[in-house]
C-alpha positions in Angstrom: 19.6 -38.1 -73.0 16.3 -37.0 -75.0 13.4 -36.5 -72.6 11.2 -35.4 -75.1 12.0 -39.0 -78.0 8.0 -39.3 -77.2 6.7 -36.1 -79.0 8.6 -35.3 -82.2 7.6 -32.5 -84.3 5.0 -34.1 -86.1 3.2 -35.4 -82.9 3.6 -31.8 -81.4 2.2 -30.3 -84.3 -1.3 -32.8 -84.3 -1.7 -32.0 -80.9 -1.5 -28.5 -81.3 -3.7 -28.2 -84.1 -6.1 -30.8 -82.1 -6.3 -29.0 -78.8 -4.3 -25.7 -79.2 -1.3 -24.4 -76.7 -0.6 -24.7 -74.1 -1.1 -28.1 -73.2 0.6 -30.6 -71.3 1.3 -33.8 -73.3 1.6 -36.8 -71.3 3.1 -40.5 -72.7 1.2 -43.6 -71.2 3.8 -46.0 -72.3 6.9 -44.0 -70.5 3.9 -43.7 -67.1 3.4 -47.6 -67.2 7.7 -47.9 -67.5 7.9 -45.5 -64.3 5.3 -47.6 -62.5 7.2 -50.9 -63.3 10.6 -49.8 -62.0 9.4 -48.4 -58.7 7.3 -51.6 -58.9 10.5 -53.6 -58.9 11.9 -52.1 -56.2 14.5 -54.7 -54.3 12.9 -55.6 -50.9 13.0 -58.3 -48.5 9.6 -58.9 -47.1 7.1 -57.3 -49.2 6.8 -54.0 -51.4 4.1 -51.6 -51.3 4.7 -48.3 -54.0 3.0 -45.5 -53.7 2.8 -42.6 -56.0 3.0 -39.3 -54.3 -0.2 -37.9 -56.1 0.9 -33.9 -55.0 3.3 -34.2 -58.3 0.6 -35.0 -60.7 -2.9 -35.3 -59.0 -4.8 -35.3 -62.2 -7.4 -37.9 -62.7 -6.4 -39.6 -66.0 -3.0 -40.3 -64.4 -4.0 -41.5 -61.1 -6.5 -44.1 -63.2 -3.3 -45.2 -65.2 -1.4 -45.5 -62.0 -4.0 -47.2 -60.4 -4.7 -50.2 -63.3 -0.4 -50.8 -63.1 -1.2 -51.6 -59.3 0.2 -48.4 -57.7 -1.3 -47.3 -54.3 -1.5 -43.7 -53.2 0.3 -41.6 -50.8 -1.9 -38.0 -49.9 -0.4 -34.9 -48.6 -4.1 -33.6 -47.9 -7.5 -34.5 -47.1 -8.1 -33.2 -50.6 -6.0 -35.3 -52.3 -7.3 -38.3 -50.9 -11.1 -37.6 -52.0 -9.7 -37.1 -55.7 -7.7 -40.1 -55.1 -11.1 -41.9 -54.1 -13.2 -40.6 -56.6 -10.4 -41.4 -58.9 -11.6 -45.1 -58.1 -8.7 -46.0 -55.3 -9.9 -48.2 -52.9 -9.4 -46.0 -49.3 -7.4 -49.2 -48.0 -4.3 -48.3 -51.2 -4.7 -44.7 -49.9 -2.1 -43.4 -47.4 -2.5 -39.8 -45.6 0.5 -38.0 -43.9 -0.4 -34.0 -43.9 0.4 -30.9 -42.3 -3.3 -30.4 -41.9 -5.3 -33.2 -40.2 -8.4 -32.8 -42.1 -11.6 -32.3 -40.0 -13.1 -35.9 -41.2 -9.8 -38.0 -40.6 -11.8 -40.3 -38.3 -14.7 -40.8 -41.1 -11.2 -41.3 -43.9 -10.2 -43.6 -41.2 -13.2 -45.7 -41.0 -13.4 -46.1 -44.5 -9.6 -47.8 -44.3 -7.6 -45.1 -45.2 -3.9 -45.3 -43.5 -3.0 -42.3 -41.7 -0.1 -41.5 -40.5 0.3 -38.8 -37.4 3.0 -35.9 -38.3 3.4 -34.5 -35.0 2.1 -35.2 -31.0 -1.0 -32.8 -31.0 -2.2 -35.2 -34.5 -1.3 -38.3 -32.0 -3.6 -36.8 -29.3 -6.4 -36.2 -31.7 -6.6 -39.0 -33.7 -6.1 -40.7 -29.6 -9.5 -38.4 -28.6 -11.5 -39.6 -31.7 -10.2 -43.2 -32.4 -9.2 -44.5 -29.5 -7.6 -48.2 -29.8 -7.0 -47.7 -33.5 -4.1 -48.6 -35.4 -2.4 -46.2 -37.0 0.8 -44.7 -38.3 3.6 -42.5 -37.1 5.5 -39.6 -39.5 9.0 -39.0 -37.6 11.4 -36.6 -38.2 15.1 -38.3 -38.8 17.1 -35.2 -37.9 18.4 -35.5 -41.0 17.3 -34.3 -44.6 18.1 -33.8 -48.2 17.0 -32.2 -51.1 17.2 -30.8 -54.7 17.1 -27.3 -52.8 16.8 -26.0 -49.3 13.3 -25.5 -50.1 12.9 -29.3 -50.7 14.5 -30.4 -47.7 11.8 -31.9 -45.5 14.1 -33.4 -42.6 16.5 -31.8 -40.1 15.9 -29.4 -36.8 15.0 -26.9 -39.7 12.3 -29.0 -40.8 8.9 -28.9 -39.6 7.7 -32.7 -41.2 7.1 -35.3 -38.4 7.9 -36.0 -34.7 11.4 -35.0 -34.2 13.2 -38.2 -34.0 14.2 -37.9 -29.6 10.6 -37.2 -29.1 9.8 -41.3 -29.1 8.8 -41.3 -25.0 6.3 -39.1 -26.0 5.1 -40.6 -28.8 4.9 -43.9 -26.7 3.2 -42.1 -23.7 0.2 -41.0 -26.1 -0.1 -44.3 -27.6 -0.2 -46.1 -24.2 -2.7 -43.2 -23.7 -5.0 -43.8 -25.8 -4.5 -47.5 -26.3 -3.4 -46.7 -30.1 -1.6 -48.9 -31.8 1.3 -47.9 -34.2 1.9 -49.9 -36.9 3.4 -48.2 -39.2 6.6 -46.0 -39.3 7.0 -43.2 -42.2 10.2 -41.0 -42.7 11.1 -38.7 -45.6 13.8 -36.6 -46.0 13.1 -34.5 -49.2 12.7 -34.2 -52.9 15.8 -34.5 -55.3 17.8 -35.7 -52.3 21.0 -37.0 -52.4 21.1 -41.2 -52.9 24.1 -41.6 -50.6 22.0 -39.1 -47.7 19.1 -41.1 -48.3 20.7 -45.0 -48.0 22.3 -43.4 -44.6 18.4 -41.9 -43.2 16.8 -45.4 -44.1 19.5 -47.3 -43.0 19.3 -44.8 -39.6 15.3 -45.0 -39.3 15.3 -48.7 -39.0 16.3 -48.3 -35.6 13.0 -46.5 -34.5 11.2 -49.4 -35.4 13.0 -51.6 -32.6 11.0 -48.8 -30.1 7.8 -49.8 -31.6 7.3 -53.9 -31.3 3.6 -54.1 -33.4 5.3 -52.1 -36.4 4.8 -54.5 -39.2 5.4 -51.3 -42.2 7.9 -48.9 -42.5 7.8 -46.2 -45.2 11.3 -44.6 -46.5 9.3 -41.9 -48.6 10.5 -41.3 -52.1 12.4 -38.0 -53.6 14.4 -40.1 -55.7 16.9 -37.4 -58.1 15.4 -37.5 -61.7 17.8 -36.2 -64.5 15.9 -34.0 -66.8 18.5 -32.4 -68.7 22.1 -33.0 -69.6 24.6 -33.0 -66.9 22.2 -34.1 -64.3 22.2 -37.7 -62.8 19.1 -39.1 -62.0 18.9 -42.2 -59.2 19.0 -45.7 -60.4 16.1 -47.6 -57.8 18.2 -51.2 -58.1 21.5 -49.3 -56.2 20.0 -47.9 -53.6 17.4 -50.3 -53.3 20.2 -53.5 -52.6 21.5 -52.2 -49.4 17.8 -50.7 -47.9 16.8 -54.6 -48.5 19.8 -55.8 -46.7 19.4 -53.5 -44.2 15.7 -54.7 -43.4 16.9 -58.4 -43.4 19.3 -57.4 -40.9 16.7 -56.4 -39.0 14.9 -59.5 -39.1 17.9 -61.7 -37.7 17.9 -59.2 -35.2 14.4 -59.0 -34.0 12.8 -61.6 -35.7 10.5 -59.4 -37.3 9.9 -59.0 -41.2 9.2 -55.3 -41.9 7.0 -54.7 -45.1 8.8 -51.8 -47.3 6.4 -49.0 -48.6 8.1 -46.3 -51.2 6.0 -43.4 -52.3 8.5 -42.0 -55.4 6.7 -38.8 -57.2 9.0 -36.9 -59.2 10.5 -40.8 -60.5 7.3 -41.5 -62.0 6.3 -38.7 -63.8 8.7 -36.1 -64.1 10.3 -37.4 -67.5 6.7 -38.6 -69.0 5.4 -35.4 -70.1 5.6 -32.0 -71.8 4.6 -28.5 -72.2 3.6 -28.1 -75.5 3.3 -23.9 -76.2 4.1 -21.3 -78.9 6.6 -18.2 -79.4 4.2 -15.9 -79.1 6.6 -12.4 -79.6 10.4 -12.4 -79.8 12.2 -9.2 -78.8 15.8 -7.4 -78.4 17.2 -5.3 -76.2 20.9 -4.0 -76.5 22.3 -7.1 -75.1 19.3 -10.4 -75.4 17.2 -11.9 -77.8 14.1 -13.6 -75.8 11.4 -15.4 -77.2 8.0 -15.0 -75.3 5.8 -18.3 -74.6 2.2 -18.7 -74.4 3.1 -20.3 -71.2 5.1 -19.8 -68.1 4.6 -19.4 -64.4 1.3 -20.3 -65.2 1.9 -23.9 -66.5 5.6 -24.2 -64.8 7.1 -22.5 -61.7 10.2 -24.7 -61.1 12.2 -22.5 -62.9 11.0 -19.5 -60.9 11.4 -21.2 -57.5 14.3 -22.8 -58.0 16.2 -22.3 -60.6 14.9 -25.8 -62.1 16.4 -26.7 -65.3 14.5 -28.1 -68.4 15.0 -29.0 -72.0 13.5 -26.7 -74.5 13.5 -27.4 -78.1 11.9 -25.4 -80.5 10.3 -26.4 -84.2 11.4 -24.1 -85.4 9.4 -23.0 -89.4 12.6 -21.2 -90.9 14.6 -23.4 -93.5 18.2 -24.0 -92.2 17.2 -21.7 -88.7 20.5 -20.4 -87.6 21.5 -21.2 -83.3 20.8 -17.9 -81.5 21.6 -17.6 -77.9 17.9 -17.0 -76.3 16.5 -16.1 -72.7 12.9 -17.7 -72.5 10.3 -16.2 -70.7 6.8 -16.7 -69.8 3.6 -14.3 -70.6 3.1 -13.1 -67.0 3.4 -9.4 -66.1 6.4 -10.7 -63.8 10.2 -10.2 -64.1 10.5 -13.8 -62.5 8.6 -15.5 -65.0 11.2 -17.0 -66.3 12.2 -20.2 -68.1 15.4 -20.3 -68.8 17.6 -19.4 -65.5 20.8 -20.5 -64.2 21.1 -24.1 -62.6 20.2 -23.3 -59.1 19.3 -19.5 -59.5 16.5 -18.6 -60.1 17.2 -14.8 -60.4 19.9 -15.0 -62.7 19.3 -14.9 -66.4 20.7 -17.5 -68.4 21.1 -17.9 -72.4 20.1 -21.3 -74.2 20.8 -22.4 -77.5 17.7 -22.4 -80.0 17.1 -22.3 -83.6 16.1 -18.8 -84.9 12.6 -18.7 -84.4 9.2 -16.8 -85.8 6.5 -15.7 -83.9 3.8 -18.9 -83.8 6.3 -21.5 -84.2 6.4 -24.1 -81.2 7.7 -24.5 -78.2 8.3 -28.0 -76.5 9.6 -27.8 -72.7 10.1 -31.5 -71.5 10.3 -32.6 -68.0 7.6 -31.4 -66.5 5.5 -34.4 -65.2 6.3 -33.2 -61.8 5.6 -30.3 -59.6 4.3 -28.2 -62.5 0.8 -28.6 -63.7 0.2 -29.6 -60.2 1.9 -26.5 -58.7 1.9 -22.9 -60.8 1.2 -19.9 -60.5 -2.5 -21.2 -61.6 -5.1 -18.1 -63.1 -2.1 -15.3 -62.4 -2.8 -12.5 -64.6 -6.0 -14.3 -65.2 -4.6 -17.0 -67.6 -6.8 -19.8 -67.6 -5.5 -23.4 -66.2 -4.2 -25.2 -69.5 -5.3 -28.6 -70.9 -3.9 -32.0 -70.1 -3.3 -34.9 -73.2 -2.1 -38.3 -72.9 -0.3 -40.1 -76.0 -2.1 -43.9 -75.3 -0.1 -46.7 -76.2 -1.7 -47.1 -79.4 -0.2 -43.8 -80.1 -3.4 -41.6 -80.6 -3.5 -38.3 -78.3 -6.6 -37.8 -76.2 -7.7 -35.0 -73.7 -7.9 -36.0 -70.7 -8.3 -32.4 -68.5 -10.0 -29.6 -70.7 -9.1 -26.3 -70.9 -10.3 -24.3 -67.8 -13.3 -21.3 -69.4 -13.2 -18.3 -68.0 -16.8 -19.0 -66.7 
């Protein structure tokens, strides 16, 4: 598995030399393969995909997204302004948030779907919109994820209406003569296929409890394999039996659910790297480590969660010997760290990587997701790093410059 086939050393070294390091290099023909598959999700009634913008919220992308005939699901008031000015019509745009923003009615108005993630976002959208339609986050009481701190489902979970609160969700609705038309559930990111099957399988059952539901959303969190050893999740398995499942449904009740996924990771994780430099290298008694231009700043999976990513290094030493190397970033910060074992974040680990010299580059692949989108932005005062796409055509263009310190 090569995650990083789309920028080879002569393609990391124009874009260097074109808009220095670091810089995130996106592919637009591996974003348009992404958006197909989760396009061709199996379903039985209808499909509607949605990219989970939080992972990569960066205009260029969205617009890209937007032209293969993705919609948008928003974790934020926020995100759905940059979604709209991003040119997504608010009808594509879907809100489920923590944070009820203070002009949810005006969003509303304007068609975007939002979906209530707990009784007391019920009762207010029920004060200001009364007789609207609108959507319903529930908790499962179940979740999964790549780590504990991905897990968005459960009783330790704080994401939705706890599944055995439904009399109360109906008593507001009644209430406020709202009507639900839409049920959302989502368990967490890098969650386990067989835990997610049993959840959607499981959720269906809520939407007997609500007879105008016409929309049910399974969320995303689809596994993505980044480097070797890992298994990513292929959307045609687990998508046969969630289609069965709804048709099922429909002999039951009669009633032909329309499936919405909102994958993140899945469609962007794999199409992009961090393109930096070995900036100093230095020894103690018992490591070598090479010190990037980057780090925390750019990338904080590693630090959180003891992500794992390839790193390959172009390396400018003829016939450069393997040397077992810790990789770290250029924060003042002991966990600024690149190179850490699989699910621990605190614990060094050792890669394999040609001898290097100070300068040469430094290519970290699967970092689509979660990375420019969440870091440890301006820490130490670093500024946020550029954004390139590779187009189809194969040139390399800028599409987010370099933050100034102005």
């Amino acid at each position: 598995m090569d995650t990083l086939s789309f920028i080879p050393e002569a393609m990391a070294r124009a874009v260097a030399e074109k808009f220095g390091t670091p810089v995130f290099v996106y592919d637009e023909a591996a974003l348009r393969a992404q958006a197909a598959a989760a396009l061709n999700f199996p379903n039985a009634f209808g499909l509607t995909a949605r990219f989970a913008m939080k992972a990569c919220p960066t205009a260029g992308i969205l617009k890209i997204f937007k032209d293969c005939g993705l919609h948008i699901d928003a974790s934020s008031g926020y995100e759905v302004q940059r979604a709209l000015r991003a040119g997504f019509e608010a009808e594509k745009i879907s809100l489920s948030t923590q944070e009820l923003p203070e002009n949810f009615a005006e969003l509303m108005q304007k068609g975007v779907r939002v979906n209530a993630c707990s009784l007391s976002q019920i009762e207010r959208i029920g004060q200001q919109c009364p007789g609207a339609e609108i959507g319903v986050r529930f908790n499962p009481g179940m979740g999964s994820g790549g780590t504990g701190k991905t897990n968005v489902g459960g009783p330790d979970a704080s994401f939705g209406v706890w599944h055995e609160w439904v009399g109360e969700v109906q008593e507001l609705l009644k209430k406020y003569a709202l009507k639900c038309v839409r049920l959302h559930t989502h368990i967490g990111s890098g969650s386990d296929p067989v835990v997610w099957l049993r959840v959607s399988v499981m959720s269906l059952e809520l939407a007997k409890q609500f007879p105008e539901v016409d929309t049910f959303n399974l969320g995303g969190g689809y596994k993505v394999a980044r480097v070797e050893g890992e298994t990513g999740t292929d959307l045609q398995t687990i998508g046969v039996p969630v289609k069965e499942a709804f048709e099922r449904f429909a002999a039951q009740t009669g009633r032909k659910l329309r499936l919405e996924i909102e994958p993140g990771t899945f469609l962007v994780a794999n199409t992009c790297a961090l393109l930096c430099k070995v900036q100093d290298i230095v020894r103690t008694s018992t490591r070598l480590f090479y010190k990037l231009d980057s780090g925390m700043t750019d990338i904080l999976r590693p630090s959180l969660y003891g992500a794992q990513h390839p790193i390959r290094v172009y390396s400018s030493l003829p016939n450069a010997e393997m040397k077992k190397v810790v990789v770290v970033g250029h924060c003042c910060e002991s966990g600024d760290l690149l190179t850490p074992a699989p699910g621990e974040p605190e614990t060094i680990n050792e890669r394999d990587l040609p001898q290097a010299q100070i300068g040469d580059l430094c290519v970290i692949g699967g970092v689509g997701a979660y990375c420019a989108a969440m870091c440890a932005k301006n820490y130490n005062s670093f500024p946020e790093s550029a954004e390139a796409l590779i187009t189809k055509n194969g040139d390399p263009i800028l599409i987010r410059k370099r933050q100034t310190l102005e």
